[in-house]
C-alpha positions as CSV (number, residue, x, y, z in Angstrom):
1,X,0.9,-3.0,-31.2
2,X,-0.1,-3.1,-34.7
3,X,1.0,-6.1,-36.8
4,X,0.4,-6.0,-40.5
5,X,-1.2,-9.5,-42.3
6,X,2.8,-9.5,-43.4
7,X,3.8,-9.4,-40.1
8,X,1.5,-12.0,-38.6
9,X,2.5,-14.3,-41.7
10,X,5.9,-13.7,-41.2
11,X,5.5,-14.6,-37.0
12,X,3.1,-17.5,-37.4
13,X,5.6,-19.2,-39.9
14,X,8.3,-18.8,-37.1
15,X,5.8,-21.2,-34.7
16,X,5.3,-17.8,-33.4
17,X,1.9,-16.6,-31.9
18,X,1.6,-12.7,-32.0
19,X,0.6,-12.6,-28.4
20,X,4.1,-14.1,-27.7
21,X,5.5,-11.0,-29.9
22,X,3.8,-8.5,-27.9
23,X,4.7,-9.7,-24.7
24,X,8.6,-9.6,-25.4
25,X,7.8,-6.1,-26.6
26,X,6.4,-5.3,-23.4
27,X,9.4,-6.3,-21.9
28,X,11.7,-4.2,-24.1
29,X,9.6,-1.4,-22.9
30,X,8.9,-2.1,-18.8
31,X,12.6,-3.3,-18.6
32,X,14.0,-6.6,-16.7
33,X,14.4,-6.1,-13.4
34,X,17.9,-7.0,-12.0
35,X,18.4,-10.0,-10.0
36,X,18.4,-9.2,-6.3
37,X,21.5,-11.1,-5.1
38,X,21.7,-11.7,-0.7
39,X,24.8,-12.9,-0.6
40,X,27.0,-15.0,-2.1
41,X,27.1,-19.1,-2.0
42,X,30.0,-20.3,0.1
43,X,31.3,-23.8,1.5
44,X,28.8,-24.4,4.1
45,X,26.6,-21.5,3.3
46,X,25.1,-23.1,-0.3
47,X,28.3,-24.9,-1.1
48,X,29.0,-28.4,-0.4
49,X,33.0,-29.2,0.2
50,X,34.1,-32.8,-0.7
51,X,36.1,-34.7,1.1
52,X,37.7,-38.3,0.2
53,X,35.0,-40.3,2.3
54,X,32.3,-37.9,0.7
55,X,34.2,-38.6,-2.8
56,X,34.3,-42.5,-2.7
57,X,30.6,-43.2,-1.3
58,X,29.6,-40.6,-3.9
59,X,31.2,-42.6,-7.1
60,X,30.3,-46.2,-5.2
61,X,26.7,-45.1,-5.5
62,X,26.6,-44.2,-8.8
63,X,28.8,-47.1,-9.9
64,X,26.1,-49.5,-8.1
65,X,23.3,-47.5,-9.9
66,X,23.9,-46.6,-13.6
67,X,23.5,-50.0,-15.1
68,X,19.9,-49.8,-13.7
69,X,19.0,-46.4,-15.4
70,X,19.4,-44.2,-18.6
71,X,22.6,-41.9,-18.6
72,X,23.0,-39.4,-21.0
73,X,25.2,-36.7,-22.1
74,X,24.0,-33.0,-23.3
75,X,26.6,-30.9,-25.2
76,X,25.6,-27.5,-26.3
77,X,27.7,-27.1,-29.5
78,X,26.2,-24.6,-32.3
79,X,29.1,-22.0,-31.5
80,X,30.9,-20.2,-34.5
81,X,34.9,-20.3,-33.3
82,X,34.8,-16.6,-34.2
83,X,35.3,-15.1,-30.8
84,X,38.4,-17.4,-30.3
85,X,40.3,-15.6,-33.2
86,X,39.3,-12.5,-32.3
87,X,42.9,-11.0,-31.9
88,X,43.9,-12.9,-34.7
89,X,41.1,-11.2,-37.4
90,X,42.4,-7.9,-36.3
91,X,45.5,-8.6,-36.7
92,X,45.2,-9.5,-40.5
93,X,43.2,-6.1,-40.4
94,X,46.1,-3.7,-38.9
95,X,49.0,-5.2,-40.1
96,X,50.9,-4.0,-42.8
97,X,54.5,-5.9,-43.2
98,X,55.3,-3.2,-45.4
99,X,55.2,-0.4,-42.9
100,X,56.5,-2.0,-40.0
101,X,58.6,-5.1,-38.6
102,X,56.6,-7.5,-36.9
103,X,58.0,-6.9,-33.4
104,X,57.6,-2.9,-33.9
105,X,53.6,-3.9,-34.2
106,X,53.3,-6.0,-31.4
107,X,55.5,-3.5,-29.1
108,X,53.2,-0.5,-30.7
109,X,50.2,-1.9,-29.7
110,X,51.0,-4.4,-26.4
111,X,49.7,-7.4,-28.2
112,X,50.3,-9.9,-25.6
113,X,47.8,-12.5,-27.2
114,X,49.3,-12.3,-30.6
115,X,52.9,-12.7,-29.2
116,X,52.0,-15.8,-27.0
117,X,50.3,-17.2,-30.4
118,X,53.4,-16.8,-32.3
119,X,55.7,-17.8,-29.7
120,X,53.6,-20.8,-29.4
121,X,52.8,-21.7,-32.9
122,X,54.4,-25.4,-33.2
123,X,52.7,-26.1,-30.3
124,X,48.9,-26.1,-31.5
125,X,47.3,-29.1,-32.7
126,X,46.7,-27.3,-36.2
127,X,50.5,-26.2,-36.6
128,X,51.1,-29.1,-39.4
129,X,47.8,-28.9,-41.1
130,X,48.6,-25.0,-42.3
131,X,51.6,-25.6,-43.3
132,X,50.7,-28.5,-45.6
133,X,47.9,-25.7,-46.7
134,X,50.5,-23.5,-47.5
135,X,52.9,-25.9,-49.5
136,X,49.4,-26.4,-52.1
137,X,50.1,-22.8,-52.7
138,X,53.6,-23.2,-53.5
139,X,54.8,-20.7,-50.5
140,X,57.8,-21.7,-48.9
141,X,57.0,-20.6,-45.5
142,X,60.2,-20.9,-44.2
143,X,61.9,-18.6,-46.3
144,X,59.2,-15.7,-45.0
145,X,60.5,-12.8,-43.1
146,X,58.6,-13.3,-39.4
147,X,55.9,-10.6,-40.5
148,X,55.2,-12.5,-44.0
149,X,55.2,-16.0,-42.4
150,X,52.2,-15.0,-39.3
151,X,50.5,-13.3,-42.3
152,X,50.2,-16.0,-44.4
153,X,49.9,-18.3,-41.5
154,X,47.1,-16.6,-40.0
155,X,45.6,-16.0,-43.4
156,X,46.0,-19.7,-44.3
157,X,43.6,-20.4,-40.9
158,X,41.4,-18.0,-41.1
159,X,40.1,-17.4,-44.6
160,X,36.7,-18.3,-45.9
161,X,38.4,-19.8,-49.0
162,X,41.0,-21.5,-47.4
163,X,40.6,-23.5,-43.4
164,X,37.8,-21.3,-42.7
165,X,38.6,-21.9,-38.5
166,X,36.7,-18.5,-37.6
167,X,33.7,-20.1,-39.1
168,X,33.8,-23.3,-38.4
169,X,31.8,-24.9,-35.6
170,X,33.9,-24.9,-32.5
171,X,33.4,-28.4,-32.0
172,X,35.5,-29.6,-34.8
173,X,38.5,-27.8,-35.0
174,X,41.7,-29.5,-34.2
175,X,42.1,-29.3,-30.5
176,X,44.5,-31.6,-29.6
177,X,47.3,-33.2,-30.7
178,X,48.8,-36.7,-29.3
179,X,51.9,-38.5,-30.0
180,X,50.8,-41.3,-32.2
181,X,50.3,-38.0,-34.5
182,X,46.0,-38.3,-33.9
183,X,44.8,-35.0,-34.2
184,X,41.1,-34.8,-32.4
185,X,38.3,-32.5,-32.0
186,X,36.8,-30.9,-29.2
187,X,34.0,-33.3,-30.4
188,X,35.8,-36.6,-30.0
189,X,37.0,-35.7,-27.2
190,X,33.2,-35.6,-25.5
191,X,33.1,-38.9,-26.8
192,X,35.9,-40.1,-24.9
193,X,34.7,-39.2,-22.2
194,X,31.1,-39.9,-21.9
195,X,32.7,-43.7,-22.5
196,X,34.4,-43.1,-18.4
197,X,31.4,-41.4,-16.5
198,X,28.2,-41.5,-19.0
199,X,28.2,-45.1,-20.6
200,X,26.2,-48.2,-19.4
201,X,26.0,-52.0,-20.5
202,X,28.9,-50.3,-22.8
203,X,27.0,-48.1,-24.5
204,X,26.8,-44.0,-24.5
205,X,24.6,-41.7,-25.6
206,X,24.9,-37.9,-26.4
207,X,23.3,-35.5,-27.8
208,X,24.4,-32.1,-29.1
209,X,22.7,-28.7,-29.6
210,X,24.6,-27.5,-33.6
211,X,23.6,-25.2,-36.5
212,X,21.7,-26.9,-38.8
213,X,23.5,-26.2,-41.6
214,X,26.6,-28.0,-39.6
215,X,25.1,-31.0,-39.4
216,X,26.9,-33.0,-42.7
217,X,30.0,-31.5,-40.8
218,X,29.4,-33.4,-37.7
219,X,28.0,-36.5,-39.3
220,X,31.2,-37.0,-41.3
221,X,33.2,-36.1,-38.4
222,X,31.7,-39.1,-35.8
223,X,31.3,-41.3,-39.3
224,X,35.4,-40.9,-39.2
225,X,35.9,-41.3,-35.8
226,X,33.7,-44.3,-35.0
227,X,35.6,-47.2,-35.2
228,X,38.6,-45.5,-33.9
229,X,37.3,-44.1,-30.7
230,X,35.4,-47.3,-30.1
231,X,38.5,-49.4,-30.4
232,X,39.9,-47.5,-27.8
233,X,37.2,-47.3,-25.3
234,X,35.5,-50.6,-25.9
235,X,32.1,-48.2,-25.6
236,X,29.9,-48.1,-28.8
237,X,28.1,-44.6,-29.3
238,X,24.3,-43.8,-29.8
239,X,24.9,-39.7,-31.3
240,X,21.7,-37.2,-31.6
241,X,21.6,-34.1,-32.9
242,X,19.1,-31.4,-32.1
243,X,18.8,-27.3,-33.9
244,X,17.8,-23.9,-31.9
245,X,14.5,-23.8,-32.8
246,X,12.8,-21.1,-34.5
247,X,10.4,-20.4,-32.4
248,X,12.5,-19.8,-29.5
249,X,13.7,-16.7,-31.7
250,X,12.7,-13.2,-30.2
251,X,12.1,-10.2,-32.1
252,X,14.7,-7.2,-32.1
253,X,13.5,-3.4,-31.2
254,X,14.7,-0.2,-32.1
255,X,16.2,1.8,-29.0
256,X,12.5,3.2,-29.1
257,X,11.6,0.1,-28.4
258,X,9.2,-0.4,-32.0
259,X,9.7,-3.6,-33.6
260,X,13.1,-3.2,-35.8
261,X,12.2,-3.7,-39.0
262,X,15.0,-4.7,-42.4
263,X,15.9,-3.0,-45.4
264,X,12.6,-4.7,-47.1
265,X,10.3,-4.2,-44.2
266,X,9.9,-7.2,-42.7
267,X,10.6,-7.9,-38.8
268,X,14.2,-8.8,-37.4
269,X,14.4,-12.0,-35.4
270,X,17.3,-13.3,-33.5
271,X,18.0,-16.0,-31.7
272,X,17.7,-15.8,-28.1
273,X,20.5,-17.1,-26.3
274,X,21.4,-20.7,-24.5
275,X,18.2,-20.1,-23.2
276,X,16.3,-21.0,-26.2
277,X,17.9,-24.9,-25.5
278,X,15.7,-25.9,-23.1
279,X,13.3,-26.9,-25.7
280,X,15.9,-29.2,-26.8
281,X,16.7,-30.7,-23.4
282,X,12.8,-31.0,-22.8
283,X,12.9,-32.8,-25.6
284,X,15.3,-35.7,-24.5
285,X,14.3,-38.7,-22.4
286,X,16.7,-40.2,-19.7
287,X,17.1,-40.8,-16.2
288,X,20.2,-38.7,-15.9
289,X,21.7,-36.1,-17.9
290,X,24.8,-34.5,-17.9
291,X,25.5,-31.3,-19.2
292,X,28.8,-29.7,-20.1
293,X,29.7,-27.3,-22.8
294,X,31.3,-28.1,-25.9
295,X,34.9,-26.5,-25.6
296,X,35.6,-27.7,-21.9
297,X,37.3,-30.8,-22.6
298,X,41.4,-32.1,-21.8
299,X,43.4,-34.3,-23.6
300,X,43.3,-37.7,-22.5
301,X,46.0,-37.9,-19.4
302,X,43.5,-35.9,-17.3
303,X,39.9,-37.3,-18.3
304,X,40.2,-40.0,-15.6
305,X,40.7,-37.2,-12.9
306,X,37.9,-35.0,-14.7
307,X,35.4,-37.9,-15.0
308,X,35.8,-38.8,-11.3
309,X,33.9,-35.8,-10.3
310,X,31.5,-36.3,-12.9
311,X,30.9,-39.5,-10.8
312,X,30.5,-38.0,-7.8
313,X,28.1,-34.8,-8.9
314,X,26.3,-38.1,-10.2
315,X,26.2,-40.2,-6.8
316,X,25.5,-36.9,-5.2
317,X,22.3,-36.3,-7.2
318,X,20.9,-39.7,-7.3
319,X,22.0,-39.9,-3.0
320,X,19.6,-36.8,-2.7
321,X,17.0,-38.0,-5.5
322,X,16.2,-40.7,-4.0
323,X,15.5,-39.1,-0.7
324,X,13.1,-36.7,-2.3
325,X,11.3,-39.3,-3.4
326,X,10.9,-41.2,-0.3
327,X,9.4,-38.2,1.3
328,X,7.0,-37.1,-1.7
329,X,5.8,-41.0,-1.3
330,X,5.2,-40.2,2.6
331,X,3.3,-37.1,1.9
332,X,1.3,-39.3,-0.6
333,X,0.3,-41.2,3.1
334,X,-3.5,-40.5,4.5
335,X,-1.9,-40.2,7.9
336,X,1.6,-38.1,8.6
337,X,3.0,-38.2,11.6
338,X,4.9,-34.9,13.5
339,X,7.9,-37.0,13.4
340,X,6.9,-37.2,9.1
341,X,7.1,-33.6,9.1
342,X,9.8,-32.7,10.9
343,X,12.5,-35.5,9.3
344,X,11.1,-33.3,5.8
345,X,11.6,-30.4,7.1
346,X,15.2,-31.4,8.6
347,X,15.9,-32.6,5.0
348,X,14.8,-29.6,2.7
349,X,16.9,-27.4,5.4
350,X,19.4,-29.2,5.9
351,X,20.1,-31.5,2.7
352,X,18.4,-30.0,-0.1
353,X,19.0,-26.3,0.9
354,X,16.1,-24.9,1.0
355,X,15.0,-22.3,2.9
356,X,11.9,-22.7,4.6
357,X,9.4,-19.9,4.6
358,X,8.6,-18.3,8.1
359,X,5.1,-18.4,8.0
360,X,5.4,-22.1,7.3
361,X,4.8,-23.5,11.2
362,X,1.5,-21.5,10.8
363,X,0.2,-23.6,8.4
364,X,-2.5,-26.6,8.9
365,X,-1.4,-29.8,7.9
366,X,-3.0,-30.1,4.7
367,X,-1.6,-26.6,3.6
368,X,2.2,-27.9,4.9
369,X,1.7,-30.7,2.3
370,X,1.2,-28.6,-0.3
371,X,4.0,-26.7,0.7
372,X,6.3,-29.6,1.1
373,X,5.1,-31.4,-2.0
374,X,5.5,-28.2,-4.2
375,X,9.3,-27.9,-2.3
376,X,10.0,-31.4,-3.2
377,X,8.7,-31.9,-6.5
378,X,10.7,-30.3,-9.2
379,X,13.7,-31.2,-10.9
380,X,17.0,-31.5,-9.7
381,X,20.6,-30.5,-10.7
382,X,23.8,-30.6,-8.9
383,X,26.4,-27.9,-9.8
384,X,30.0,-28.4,-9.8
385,X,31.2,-25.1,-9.0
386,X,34.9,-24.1,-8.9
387,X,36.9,-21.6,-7.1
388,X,37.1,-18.4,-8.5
389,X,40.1,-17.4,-10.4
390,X,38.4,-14.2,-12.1
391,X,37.1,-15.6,-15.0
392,X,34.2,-13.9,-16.7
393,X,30.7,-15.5,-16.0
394,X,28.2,-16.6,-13.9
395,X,28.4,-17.6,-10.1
396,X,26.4,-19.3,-7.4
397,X,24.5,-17.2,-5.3
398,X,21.5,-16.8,-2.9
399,X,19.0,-14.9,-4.4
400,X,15.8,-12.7,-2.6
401,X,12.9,-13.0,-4.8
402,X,10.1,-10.4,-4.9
403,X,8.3,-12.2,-2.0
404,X,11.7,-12.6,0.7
405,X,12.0,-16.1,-0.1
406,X,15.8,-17.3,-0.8
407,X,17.0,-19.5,-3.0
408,X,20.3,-21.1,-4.7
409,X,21.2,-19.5,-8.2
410,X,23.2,-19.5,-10.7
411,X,23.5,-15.6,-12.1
412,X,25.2,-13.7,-14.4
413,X,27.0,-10.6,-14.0
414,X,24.5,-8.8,-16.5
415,X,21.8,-9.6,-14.2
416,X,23.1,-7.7,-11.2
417,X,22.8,-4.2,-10.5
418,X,26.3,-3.1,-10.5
419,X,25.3,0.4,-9.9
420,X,23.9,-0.4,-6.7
421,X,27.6,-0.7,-4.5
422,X,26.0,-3.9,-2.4
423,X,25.2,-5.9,-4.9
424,X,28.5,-5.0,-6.6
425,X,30.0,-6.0,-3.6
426,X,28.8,-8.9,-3.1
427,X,29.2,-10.4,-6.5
428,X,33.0,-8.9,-6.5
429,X,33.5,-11.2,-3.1
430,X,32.2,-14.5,-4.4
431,X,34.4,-17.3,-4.0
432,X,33.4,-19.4,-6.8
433,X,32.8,-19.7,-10.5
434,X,30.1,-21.1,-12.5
435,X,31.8,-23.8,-15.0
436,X,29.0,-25.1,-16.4
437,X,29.4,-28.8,-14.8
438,X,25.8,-29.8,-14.1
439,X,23.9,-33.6,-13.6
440,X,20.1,-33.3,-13.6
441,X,17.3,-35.7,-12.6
442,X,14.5,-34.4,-14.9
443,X,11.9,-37.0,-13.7
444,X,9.1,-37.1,-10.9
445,X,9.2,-40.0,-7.9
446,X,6.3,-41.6,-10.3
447,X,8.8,-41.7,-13.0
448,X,7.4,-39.2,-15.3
449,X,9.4,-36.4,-17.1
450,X,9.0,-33.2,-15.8
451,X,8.2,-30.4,-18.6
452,X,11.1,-28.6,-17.8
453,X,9.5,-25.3,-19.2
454,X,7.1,-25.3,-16.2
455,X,10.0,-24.4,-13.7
456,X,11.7,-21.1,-15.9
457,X,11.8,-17.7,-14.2
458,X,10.9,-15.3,-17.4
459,X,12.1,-12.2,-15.6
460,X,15.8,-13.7,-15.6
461,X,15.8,-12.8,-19.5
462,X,18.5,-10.3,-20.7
463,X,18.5,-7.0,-23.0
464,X,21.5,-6.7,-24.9
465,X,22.5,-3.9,-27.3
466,X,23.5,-4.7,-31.4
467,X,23.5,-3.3,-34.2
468,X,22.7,-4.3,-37.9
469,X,23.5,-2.6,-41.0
470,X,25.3,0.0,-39.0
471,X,21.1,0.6,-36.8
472,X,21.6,0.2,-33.1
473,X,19.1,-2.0,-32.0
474,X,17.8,-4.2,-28.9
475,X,17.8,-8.0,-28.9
476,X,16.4,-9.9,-26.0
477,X,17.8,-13.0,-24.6
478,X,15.5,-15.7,-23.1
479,X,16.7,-17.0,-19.3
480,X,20.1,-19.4,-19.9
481,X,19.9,-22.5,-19.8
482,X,21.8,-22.9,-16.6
483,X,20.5,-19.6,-15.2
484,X,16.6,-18.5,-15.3
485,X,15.4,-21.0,-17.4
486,X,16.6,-23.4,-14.5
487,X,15.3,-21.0,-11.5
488,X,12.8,-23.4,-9.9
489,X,15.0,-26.3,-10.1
490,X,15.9,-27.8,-6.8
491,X,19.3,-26.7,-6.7
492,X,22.6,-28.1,-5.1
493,X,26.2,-26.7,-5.5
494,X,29.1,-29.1,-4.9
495,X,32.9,-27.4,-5.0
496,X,34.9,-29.5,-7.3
497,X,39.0,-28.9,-8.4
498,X,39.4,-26.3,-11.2
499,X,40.9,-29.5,-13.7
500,X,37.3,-29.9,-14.2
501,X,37.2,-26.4,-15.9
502,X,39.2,-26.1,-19.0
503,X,37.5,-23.9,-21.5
504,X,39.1,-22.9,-24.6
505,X,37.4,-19.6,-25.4
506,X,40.4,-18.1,-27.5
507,X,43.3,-20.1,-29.3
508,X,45.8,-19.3,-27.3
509,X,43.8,-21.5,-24.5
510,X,45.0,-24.5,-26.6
511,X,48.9,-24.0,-25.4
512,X,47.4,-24.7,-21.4
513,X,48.9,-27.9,-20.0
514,X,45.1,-29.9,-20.0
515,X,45.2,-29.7,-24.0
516,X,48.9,-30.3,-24.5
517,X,50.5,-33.9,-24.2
518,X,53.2,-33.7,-21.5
């Protein structure tokens, strides 16, 4: 591949080396091969099931534990709320009160989501802010004819010159709505609860992943917020901010797979995913982080019932942590005894889930230490996984890499082969759903961070198909966060109640019990 001095201006100035170019070329061009799914996790195959003794030891440990190390809370949060209007944009798009009643439109067409949205409108936390938009423009909305009123009601929302919701950050629109008339963000909301399950010496600290140009936005937002939520919680708040960088960008291909190039001739680069994050979480120092996404949140009635598994995910990890690092320490041992070997062993297979290879009881001793040690030493994360109620998304499942060797994973549909009728099969019979619910130990027994980019599967990256300026094109996105990027992680999966998941990925998800007052 040919780069001209442009070019190689153009990738250095992204912290881009043009070997790194060529090589996610080459994987435009060789393809990704699909993840090889063996079955899927279940309880007792991969999947831990909880119950009330398990529960309480798990939260007692952690309670007896955080004060003595660092907690902290990792929020991905750079997300346009685009996608959540989606409905909503075409609407303003097809509808023409003019030509048709409102009812005739919806009827026409079987727009379910619009008539739930309408049906529903007094209900969302926004319902009073548009209307007091709409009295600045001197409408009167209730004199509207139904069509006119979700016109100017949608428009009023959605409008670059007026709320600008579909292009705001999703993390502060109004989510919810409490009696005392408080109106808070998805934002505030993480607040509230990293003050339950993430907090110590009553103090929290959380970091989230935002477009830069959002910052101000979120600044203001915790600047007007502060003093409130603290009151409350009686928990003061340490709040960092981290951007996608640059240079986790990758370049986009034509469908020839050459480098795709704009109107003016210079390279497209897009950013690659959740993936691209892990810089950011390599970045961050603590002995425990939790990481949730930014739109999974519930109004405050539930959070004590959410953060209790929280706890236990926690008192699971730092139960199996500490193990770990008890037997790295007895590897560490000039002498190791059979009895050594085999309570690891036992461990790995039976705690840690972790297959051991076949041609392992082959091995001399000094070769099973290497083994063991390279087993043992890596990060850890436990998973909360919930059962599935056929959402879209990931899953946890065991996966065959290119050598035989099995291993706990959390994949995507777009990494499996759903050509291939087994692999279809087995990822339409999983039980559970990945809800993005994870606590990681991202430091060694010596306690030293790991350099989490050490541990990433690069074959787990996706191709996806866009298009800009009306070109088709190819994007690549690195592994996700949660998926290959995490692939040599020692990896746990814990089933926990599906309160824990309550993602608001469109509007209408706002009118569910966990984000209404009852």
């Amino acid at each position: 591949m040919s780069f001209t001095e442009k070019d190689i201006k153009q990738i250095e100035a992204k912290g881009l080396t043009v070997q790194q170019v060529e090589s996610q070329i080459e994987l435009f061009k060789n393809g990704i091969p699909f993840t090889n799914i063996a079955e899927a996790a279940t309880i007792g195959d991969g999947i831990i099931s909880l119950n009330a003794k398990c529960i309480n030891e798990a939260i007692e440990h952690f309670e007896t534990k955080k004060n003595n190390i660092s907690l902290l809370k990792f929020v991905p949060a750079s997300g346009a709320a685009t996608r959540m209007f989606k409905f909503l944009f075409q609407f303003i798009k097809e509808y023409n009160p003019n030509q048709e009643s409102l009812n005739a439109f919806i009827n026409k067409k079987n727009l379910r989501d619009l008539a739930l949205f309408l049906v529903g409108l007094e209900k969302f936390p926004f319902y009073n802010q548009v209307i007091e938009h709409l009295k600045t423009k001197s409408i009167d909305f209730d004199s509207l004819s139904s069509g006119d009123k979700a016109l100017h009601f949608v428009n009023a929302m959605l409008d670059e010159n007026q709320l600008n919701f579909g292009n705001s950050p999703k993390g502060l629109l109004p989510f919810h709505k409490y009696k005392s008339s408080h109106i808070s963000t998805a934002f505030e909301e993480h607040l509230y609860e990293a003050a339950i399950y993430a907090s110590d010496h009553n103090k929290a600290e959380l970091h989230f992943t935002i477009s830069e140009r959002h910052k101000d936005k979120f600044t203001e937002e915790f600047r007007r917020i502060e003093e409130y939520v603290e009151d409350n919680t009686g928990v003061s708040f340490n709040i960092s901010f981290s951007y996608q960088h640059q240079s986790t960008d990758t370049i986009a291909v034509t469908l020839n797979d050459e480098p795709f190039r704009e109107d003016d001739g210079s390279l497209l680069f897009r950013p690659s995913g959740h993936g691209a994050l892990l810089k950011n979480l390599n970045a961050l120092d603590a002995d425990i982080i939790f990481i949730k996404n930014i739109d999974n949140v519930v109004v405050k009635q539930y959070k004590e019932e959410m953060a209790k598994y929280k706890k236990v995910l926690a008192g699971v990890l730092l139960k199996l942590q500490a193990k770990a690092f008890e037997c790295l320490r007895v590897l560490d041992k000039e002498h190791i005894s059979e009895q050594d070997f085999n309570d690891i062993e036992t461990f790995l297979s039976n705690e840690m889930c972790i297959k051991i290879s076949g041609e392992y009881k082959k091995y001399l001793d000094k070769y099973k230490i290497e083994y063991l040690r390279e087993k043992l030493d890596r990060p850890i994360r436990i998973c909360g996984m919930v059962k599935n109620e056929g959402e879209p998304g990931g899953g946890p499942f065991w996966v065959r890499d290119q050598f035989g060797n099995l291993s706990l994973q959390i994949v995507e549909s777009a990494q499996i082969n759903l050509k291939n009728k087994w692999q279809k099969d087995i990822l339409t019979n999983a039980t559970h759903f990945n809800p993005v619910d994870l606590v990681c130990g991202v430091k060694n027994y010596k306690g030293e961070k790991f350099n989490l980019e050490n541990f990433v599967d690069q074959n787990a990256a996706f191709i996806t198909m866009k298009t800009k300026s009306g070109k088709d094109l190819k994007a690549l996105e690195l592994p996700g966060l949660w998926n290959g990027s995490m692939a040599f992680w020692n990896t746990i999966f814990v089933e926990v109640p599906i309160i824990t998941f309550n993602p608001v990925k469109t509007v209408n998800d706002l009118l569910k019990a966990p984000h209404q007052i009852q």
